[in-house]
VOGU-184274 format. One line per field, with one value per atom (N, C-alpha, C, O): residue in three letters; atom name; x, y, z. Coordinates in steps of 0.2 Angstrom, whole numbers, plus 5000, padded with zeros to 4 digits. Example, Ala and Ser with C-alpha at 12.3 -4.5 7.8 and 13.67 -1.06 7.14 Angstrom:
REM residues 2
rest (ALA,ALA,ALA,ALA,SER,SER,SER,SER) $
atom (N,CA,C,O,N,CA,C,O) $
east (5066,5062,5066,5071,5064,5068,5064,5067) $
north (4972,4978,4984,4983,4989,4995,5000,5006) $
up (5039,5039,5039,5042,5035,5036,5039,5040) $
***
This chain:
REM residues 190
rest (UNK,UNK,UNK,UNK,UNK,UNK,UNK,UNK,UNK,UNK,UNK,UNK,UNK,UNK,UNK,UNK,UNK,UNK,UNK,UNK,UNK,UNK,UNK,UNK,UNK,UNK,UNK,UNK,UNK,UNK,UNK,UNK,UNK,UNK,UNK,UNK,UNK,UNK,UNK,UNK,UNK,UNK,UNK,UNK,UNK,UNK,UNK,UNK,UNK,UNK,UNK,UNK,UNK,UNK,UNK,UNK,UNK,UNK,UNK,UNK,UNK,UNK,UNK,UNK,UNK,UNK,UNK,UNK,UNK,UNK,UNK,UNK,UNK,UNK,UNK,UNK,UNK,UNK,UNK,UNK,UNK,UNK,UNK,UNK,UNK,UNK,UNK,UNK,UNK,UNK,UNK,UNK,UNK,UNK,UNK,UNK,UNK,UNK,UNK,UNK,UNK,UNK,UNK,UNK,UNK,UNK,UNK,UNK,UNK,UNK,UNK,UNK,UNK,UNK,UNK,UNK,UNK,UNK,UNK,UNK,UNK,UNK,UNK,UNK,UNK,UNK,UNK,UNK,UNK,UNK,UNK,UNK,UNK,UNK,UNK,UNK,UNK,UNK,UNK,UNK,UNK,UNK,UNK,UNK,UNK,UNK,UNK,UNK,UNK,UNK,UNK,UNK,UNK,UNK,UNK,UNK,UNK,UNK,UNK,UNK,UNK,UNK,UNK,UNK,UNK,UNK,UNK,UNK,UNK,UNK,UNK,UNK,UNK,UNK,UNK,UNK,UNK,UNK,UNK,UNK,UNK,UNK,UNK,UNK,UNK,UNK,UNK,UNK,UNK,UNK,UNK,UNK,UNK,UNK,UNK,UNK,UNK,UNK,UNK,UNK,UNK,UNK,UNK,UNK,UNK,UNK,UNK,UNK,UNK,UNK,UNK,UNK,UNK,UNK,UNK,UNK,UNK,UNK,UNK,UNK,UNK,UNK,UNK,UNK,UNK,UNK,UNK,UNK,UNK,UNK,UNK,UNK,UNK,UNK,UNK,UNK,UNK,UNK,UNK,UNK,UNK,UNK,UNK,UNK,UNK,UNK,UNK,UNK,UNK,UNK,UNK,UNK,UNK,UNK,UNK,UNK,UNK,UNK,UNK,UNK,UNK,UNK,UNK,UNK,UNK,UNK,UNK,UNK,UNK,UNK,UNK,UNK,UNK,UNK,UNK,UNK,UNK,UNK,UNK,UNK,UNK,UNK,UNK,UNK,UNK,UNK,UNK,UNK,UNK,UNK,UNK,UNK,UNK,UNK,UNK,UNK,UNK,UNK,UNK,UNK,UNK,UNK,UNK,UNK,UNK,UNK,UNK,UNK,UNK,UNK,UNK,UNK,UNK,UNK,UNK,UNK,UNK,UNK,UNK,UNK,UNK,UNK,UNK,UNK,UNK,UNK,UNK,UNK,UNK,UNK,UNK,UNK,UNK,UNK,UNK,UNK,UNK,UNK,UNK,UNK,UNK,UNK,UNK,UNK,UNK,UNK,UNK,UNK,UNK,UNK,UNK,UNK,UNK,UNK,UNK,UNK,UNK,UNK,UNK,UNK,UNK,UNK,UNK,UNK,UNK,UNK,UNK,UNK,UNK,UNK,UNK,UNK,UNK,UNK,UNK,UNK,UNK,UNK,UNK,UNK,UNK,UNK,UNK,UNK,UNK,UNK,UNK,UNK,UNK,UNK,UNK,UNK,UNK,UNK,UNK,UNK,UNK,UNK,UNK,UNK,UNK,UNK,UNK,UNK,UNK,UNK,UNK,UNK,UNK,UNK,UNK,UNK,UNK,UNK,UNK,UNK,UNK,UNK,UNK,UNK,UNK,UNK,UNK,UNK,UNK,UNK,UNK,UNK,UNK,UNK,UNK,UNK,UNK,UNK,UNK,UNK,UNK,UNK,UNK,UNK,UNK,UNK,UNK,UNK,UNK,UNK,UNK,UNK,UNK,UNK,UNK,UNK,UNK,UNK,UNK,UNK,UNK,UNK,UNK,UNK,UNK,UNK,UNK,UNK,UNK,UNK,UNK,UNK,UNK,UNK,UNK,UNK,UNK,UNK,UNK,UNK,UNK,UNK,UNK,UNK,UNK,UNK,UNK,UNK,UNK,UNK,UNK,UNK,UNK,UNK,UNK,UNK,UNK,UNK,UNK,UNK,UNK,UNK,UNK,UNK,UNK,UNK,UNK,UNK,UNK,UNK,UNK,UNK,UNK,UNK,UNK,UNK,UNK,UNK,UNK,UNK,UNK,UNK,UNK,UNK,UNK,UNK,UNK,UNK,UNK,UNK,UNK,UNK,UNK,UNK,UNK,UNK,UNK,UNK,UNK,UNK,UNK,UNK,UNK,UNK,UNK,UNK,UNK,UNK,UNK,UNK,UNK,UNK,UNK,UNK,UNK,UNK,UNK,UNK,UNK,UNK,UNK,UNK,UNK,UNK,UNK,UNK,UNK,UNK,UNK,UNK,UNK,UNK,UNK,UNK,UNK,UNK,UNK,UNK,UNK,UNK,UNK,UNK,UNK,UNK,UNK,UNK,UNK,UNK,UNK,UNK,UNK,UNK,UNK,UNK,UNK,UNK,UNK,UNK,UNK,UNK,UNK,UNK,UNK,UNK,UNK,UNK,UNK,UNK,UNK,UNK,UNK,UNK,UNK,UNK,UNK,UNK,UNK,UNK,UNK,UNK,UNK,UNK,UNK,UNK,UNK,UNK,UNK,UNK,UNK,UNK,UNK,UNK,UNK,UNK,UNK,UNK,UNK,UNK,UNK,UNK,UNK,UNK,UNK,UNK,UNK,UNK,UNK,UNK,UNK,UNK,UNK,UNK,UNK,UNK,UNK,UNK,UNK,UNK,UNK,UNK,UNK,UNK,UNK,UNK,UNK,UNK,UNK,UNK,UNK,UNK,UNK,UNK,UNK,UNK,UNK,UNK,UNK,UNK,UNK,UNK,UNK,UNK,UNK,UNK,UNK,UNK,UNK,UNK,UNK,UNK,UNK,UNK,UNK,UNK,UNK,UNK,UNK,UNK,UNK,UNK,UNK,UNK,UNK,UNK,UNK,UNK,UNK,UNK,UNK,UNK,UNK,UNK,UNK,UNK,UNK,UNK,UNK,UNK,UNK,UNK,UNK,UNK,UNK,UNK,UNK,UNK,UNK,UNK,UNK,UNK,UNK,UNK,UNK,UNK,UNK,UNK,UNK,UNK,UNK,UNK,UNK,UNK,UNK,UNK,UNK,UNK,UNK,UNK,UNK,UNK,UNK,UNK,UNK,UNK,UNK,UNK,UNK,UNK,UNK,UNK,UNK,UNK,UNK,UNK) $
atom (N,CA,C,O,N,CA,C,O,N,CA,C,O,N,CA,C,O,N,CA,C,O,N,CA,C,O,N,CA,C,O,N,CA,C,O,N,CA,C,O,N,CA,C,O,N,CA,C,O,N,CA,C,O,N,CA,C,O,N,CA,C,O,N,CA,C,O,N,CA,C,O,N,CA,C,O,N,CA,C,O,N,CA,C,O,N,CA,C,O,N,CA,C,O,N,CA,C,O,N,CA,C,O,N,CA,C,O,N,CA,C,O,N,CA,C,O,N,CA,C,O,N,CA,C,O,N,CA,C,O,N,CA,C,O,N,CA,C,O,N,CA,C,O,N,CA,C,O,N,CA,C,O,N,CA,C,O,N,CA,C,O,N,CA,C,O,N,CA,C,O,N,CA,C,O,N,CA,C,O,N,CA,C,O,N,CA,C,O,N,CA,C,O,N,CA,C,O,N,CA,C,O,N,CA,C,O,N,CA,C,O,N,CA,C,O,N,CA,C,O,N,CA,C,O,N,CA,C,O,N,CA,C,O,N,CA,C,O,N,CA,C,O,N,CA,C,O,N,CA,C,O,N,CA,C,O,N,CA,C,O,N,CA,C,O,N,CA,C,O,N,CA,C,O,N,CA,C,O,N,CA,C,O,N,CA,C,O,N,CA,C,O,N,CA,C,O,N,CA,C,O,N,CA,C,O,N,CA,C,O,N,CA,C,O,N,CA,C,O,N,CA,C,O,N,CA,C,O,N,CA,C,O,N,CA,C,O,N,CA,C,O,N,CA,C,O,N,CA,C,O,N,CA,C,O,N,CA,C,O,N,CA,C,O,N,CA,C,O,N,CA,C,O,N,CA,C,O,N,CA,C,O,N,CA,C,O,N,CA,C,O,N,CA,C,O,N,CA,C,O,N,CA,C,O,N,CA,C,O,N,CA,C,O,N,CA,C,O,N,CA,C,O,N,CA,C,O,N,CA,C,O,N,CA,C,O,N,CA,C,O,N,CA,C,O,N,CA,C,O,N,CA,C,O,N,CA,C,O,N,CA,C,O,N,CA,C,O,N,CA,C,O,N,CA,C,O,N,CA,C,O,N,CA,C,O,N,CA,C,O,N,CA,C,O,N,CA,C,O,N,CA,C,O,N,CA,C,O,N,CA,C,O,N,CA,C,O,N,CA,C,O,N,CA,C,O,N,CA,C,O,N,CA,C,O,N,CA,C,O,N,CA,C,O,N,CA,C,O,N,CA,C,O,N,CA,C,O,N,CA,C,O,N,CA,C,O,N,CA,C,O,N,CA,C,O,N,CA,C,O,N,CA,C,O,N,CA,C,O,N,CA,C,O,N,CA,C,O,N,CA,C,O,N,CA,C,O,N,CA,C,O,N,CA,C,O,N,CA,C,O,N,CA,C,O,N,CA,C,O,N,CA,C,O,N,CA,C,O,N,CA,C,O,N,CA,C,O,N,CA,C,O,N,CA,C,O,N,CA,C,O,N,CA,C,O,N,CA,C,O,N,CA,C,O,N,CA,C,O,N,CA,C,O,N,CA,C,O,N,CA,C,O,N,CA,C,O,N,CA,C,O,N,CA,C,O,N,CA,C,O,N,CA,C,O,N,CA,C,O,N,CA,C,O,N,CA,C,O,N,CA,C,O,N,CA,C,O,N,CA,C,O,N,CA,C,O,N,CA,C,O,N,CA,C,O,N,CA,C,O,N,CA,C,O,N,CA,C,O,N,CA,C,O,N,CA,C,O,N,CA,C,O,N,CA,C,O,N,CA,C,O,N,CA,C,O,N,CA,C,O,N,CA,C,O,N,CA,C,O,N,CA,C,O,N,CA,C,O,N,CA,C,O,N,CA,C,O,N,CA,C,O,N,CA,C,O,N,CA,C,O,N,CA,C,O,N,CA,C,O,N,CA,C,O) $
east (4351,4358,4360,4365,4355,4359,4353,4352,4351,4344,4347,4344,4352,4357,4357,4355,4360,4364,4357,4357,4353,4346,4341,4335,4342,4339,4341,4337,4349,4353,4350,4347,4351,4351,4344,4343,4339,4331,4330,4327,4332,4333,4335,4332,4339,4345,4339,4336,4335,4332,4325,4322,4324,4316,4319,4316,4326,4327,4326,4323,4330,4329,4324,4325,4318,4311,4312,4308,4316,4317,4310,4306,4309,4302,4297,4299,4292,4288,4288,4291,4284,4281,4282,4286,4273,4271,4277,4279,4281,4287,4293,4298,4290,4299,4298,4303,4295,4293,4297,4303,4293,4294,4302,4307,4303,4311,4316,4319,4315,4319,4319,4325,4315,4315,4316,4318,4315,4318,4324,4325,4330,4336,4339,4343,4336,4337,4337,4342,4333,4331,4339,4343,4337,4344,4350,4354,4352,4360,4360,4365,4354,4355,4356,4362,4352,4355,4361,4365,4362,4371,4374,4378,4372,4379,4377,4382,4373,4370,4374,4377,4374,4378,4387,4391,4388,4395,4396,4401,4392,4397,4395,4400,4389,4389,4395,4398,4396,4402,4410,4414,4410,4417,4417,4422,4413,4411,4415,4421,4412,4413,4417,4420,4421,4429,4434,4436,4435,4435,4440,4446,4432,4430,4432,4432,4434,4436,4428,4429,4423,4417,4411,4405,4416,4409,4403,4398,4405,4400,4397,4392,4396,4392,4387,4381,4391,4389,4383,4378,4384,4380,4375,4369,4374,4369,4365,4359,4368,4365,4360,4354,4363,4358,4355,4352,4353,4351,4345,4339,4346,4342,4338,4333,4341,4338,4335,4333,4334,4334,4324,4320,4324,4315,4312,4306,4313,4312,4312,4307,4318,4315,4309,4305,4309,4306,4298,4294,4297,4291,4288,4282,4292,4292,4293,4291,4296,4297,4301,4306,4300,4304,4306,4303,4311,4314,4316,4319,4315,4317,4321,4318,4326,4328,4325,4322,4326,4324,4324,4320,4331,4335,4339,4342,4340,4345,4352,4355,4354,4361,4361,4366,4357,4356,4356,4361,4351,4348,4354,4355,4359,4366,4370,4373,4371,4375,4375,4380,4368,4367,4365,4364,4365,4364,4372,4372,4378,4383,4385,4388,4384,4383,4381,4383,4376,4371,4374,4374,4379,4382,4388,4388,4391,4398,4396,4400,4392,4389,4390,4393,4385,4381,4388,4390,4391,4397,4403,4406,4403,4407,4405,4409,4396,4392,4394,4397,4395,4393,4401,4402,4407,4412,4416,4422,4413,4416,4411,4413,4405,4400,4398,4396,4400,4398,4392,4392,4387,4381,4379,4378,4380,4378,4371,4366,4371,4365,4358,4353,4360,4352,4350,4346,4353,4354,4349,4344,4353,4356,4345,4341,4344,4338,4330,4324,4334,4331,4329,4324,4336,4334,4333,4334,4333,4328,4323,4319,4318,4311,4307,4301,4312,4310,4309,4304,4313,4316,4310,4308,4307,4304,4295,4291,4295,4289,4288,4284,4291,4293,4292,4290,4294,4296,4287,4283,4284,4277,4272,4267,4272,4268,4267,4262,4275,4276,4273,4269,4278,4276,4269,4266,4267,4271,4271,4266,4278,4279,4279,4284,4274,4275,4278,4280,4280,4281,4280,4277,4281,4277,4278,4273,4285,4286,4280,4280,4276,4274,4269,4269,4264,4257,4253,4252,4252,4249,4242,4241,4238,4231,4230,4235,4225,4223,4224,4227,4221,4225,4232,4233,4236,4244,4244,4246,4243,4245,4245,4250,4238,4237,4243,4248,4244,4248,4255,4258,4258,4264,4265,4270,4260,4259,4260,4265,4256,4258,4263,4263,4267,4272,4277,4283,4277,4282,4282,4287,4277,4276,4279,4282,4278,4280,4286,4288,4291,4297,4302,4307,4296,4300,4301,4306,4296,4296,4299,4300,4300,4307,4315,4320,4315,4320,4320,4325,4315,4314,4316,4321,4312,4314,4324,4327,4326,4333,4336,4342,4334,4338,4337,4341,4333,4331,4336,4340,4336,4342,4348,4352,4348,4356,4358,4364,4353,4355,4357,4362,4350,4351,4358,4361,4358,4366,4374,4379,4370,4376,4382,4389,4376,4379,4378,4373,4385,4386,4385,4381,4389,4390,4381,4380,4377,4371,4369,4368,4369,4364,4365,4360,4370,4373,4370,4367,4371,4370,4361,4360,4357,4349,4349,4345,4352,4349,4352,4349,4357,4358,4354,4353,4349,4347,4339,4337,4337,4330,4332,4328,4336,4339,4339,4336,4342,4341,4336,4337,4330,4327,4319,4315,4320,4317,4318,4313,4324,4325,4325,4326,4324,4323,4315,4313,4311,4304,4301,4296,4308,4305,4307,4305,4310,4313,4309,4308,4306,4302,4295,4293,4293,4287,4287,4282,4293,4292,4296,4294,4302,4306,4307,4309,4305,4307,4313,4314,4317,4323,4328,4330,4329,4336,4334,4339,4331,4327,4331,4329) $
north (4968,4968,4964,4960,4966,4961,4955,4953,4953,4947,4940,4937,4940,4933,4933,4928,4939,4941,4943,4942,4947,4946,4943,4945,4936,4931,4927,4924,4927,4921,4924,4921,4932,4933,4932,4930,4934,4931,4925,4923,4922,4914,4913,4910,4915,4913,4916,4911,4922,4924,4920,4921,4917,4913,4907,4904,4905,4897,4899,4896,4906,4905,4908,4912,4907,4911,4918,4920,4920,4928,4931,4935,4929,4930,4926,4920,4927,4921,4921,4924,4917,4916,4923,4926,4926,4933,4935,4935,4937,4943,4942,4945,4934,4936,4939,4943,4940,4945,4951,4953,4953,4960,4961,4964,4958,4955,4958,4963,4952,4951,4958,4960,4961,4968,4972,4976,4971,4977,4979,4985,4972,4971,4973,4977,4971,4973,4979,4981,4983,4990,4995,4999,4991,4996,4993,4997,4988,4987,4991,4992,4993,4997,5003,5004,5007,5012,5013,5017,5011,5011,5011,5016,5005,5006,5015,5019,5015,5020,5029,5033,5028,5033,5031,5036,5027,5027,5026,5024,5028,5030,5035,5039,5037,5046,5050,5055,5048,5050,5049,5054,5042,5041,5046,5047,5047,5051,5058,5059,5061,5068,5068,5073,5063,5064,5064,5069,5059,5060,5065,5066,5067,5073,5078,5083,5079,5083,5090,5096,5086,5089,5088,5089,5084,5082,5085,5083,5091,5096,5097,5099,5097,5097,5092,5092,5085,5078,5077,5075,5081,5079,5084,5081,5090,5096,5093,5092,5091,5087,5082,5082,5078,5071,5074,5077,5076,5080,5084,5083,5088,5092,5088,5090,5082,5080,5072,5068,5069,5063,5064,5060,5069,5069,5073,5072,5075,5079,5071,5067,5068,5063,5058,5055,5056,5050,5054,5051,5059,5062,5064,5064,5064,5068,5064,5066,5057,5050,5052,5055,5051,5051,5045,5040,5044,5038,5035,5039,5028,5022,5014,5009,5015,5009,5001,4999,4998,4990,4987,4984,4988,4984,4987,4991,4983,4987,4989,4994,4985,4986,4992,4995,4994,4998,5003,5008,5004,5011,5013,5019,5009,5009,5014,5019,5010,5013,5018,5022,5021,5029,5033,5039,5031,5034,5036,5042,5033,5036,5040,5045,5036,5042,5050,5055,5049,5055,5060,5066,5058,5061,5063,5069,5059,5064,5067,5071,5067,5074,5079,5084,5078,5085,5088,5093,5084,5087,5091,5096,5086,5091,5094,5094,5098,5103,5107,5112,5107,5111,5115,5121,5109,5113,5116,5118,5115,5117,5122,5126,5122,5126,5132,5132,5138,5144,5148,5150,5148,5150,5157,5159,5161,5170,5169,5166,5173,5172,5175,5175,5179,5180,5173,5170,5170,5163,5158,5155,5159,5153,5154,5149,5159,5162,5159,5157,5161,5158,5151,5149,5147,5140,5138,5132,5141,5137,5137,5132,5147,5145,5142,5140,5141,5136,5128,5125,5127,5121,5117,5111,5124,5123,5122,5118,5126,5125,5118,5115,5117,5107,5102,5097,5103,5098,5102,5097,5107,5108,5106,5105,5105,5102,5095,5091,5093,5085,5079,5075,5083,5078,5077,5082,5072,5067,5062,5059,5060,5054,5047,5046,5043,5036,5031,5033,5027,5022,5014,5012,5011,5005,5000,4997,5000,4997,5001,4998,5006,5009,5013,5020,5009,5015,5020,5016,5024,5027,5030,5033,5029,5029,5036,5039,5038,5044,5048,5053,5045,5047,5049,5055,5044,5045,5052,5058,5050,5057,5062,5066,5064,5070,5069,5074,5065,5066,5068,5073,5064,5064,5072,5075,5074,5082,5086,5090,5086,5092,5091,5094,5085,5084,5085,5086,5085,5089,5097,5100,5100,5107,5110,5115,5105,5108,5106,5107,5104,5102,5108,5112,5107,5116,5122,5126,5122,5128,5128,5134,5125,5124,5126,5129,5122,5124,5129,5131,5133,5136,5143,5148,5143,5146,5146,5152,5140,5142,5142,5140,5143,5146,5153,5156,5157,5162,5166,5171,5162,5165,5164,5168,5159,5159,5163,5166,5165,5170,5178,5181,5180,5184,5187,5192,5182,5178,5178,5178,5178,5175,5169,5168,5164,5158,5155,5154,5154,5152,5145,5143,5143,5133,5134,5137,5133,5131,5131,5126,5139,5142,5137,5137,5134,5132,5124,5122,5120,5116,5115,5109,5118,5120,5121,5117,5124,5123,5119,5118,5115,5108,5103,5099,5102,5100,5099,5094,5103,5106,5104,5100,5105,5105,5098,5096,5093,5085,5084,5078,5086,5082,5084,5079,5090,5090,5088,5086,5085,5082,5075,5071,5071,5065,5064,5058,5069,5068,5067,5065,5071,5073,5067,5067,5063,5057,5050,5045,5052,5047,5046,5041,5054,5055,5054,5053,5056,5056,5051,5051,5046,5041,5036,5036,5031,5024,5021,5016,5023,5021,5017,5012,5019,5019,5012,5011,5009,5003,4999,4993) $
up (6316,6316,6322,6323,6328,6333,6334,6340,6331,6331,6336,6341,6335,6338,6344,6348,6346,6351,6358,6364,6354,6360,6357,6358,6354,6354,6359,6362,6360,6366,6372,6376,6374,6378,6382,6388,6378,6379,6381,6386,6376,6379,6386,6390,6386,6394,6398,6401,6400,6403,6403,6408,6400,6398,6402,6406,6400,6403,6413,6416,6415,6422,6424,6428,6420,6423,6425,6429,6422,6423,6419,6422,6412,6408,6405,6403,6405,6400,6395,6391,6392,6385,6382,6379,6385,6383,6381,6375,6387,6388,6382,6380,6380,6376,6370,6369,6365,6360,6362,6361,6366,6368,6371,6368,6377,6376,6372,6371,6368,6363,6358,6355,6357,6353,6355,6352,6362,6367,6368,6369,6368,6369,6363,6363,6357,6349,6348,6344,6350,6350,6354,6352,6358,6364,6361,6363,6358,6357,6349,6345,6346,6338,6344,6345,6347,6351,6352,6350,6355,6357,6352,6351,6347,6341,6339,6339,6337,6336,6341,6338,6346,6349,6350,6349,6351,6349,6344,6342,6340,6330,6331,6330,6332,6331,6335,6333,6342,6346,6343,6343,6340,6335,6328,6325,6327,6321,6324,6322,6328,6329,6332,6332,6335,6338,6331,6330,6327,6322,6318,6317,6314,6314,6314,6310,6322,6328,6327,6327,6327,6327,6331,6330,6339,6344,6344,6343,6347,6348,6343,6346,6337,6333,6330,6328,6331,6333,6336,6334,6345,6348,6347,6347,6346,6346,6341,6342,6333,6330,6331,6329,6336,6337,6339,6335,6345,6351,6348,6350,6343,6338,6334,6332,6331,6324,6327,6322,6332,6335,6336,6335,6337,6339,6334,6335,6330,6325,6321,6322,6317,6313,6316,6312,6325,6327,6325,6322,6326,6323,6317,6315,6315,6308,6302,6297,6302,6296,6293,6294,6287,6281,6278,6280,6275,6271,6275,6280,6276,6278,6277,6276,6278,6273,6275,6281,6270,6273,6275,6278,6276,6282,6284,6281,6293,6298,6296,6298,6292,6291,6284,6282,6282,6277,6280,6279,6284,6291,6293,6292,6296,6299,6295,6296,6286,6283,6281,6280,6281,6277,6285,6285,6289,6295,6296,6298,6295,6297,6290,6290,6283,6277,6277,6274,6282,6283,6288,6287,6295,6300,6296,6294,6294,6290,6284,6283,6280,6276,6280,6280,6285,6289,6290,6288,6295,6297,6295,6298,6288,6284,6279,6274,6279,6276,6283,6281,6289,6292,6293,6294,6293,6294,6287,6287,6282,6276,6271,6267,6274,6270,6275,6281,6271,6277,6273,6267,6278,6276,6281,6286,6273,6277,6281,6279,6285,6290,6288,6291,6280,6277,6275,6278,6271,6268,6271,6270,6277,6282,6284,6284,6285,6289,6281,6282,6277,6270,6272,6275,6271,6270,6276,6276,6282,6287,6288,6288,6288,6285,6280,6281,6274,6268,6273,6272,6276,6277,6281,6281,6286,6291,6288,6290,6283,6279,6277,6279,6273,6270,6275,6273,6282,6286,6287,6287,6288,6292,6287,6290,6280,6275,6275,6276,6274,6273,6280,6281,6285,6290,6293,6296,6293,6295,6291,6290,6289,6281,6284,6288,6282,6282,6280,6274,6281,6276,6276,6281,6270,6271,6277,6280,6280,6286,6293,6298,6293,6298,6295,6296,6291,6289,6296,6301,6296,6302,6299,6294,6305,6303,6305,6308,6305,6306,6312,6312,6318,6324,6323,6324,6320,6323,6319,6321,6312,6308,6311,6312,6316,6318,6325,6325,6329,6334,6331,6333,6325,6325,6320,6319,6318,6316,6321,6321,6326,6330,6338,6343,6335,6340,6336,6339,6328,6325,6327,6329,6325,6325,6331,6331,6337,6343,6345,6350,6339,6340,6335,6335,6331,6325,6328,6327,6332,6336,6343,6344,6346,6351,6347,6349,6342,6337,6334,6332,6332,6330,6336,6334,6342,6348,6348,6348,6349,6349,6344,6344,6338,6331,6331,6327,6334,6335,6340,6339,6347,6350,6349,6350,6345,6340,6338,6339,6335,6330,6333,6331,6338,6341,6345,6343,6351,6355,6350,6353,6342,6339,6341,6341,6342,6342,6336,6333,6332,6327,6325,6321,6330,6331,6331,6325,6334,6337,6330,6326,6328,6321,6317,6313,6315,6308,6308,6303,6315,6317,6316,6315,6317,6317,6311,6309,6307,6299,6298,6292,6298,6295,6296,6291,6302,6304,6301,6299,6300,6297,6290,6288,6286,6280,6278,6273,6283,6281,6284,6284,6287,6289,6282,6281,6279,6274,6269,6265,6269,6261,6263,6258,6269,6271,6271,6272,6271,6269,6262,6259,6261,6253,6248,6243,6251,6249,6250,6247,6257,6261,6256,6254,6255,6253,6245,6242,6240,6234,6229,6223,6234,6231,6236,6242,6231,6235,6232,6234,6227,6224,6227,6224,6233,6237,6240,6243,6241,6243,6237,6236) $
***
């Protein structure tokens, strides 16, 4: 999406010996990398103001950002694709979380469900990024230990009766199951 834009800027640094040969690869993907990022937090940010659902926004990413970088699932082809259903996916959650009221037996339901799927499934590959056996196992038990931190503060959510957090955590586990399940069981959306 921005291939141009830290393509020039690449260049411009390669012209005043800022980088080498080597470095411009890496460069250029680096610069590409962080200007998706950004786009990437200021829509989630515009979203939840919006919305008028920042705070959920952010607990959201916050929650669901290391959890999916671990854990895979469905992948689209291309950037501009990733973009569209990535903000498709933020205003769902958001308006699942501010429109769907989930009783807390429920709610305690489909998170240990949820948490079970994401602990079978992950970690889901796909063809853009096969992982060999090593990864498989890393990115397993850096998922597990991320379920369980979340798991840790859905617990005291619950406990606490923090509502925001609780509802926000199974939303969370909720899409990140059904993003594997999709990764692992449908290539359609492609």
């Amino acid at each position: 999406m921005f291939k141009k834009t830290s393509d020039a800027i690449t260049k411009k640094l390669k012209e005043n010996n800022t980088i080498n040969d080597e470095q411009y690869k890496i460069c250029q993907y680096g610069l590409q990398q962080g200007f998706t990022i950004i786009l990437n937090v200021i829509t989630t940010l515009a979203l939840g103001i919006i919305l008028g659902m920042l705070f959920y926004a952010v607990v959201f990413t916050l929650l669901y950002v290391p959890l999916r970088s671990n854990a895979g699932g469905y992948h689209a082809k291309t950037a501009s694709r990733c973009y569209l259903y990535s903000i498709l996916l933020m205003v769902a959650v958001l308006l699942a979380i501010k429109h769907i009221v989930i009783p807390s037996v429920i709610g305690i339901i489909v998170f240990i469900s949820s948490i079970a799927v994401i602990s079978m499934l992950a970690p889901v590959e796909n063809t853009n990024k096969p992982l060999d056996e090593i990864e498989i196992k890393v990115y397993h038990k850096r998922t597990l230990l991320i379920l369980t931190i979340e798991s840790f503060v859905f617990i005291l959510s619950l406990v606490l009766n923090w509502k925001y957090f609780m509802y926000t955590i199974i939303w969370v586990v909720i899409t990140m199951g059904i993003i594997l399940l999709i990764g692992k069981y449908c290539e359609m959306f492609n």
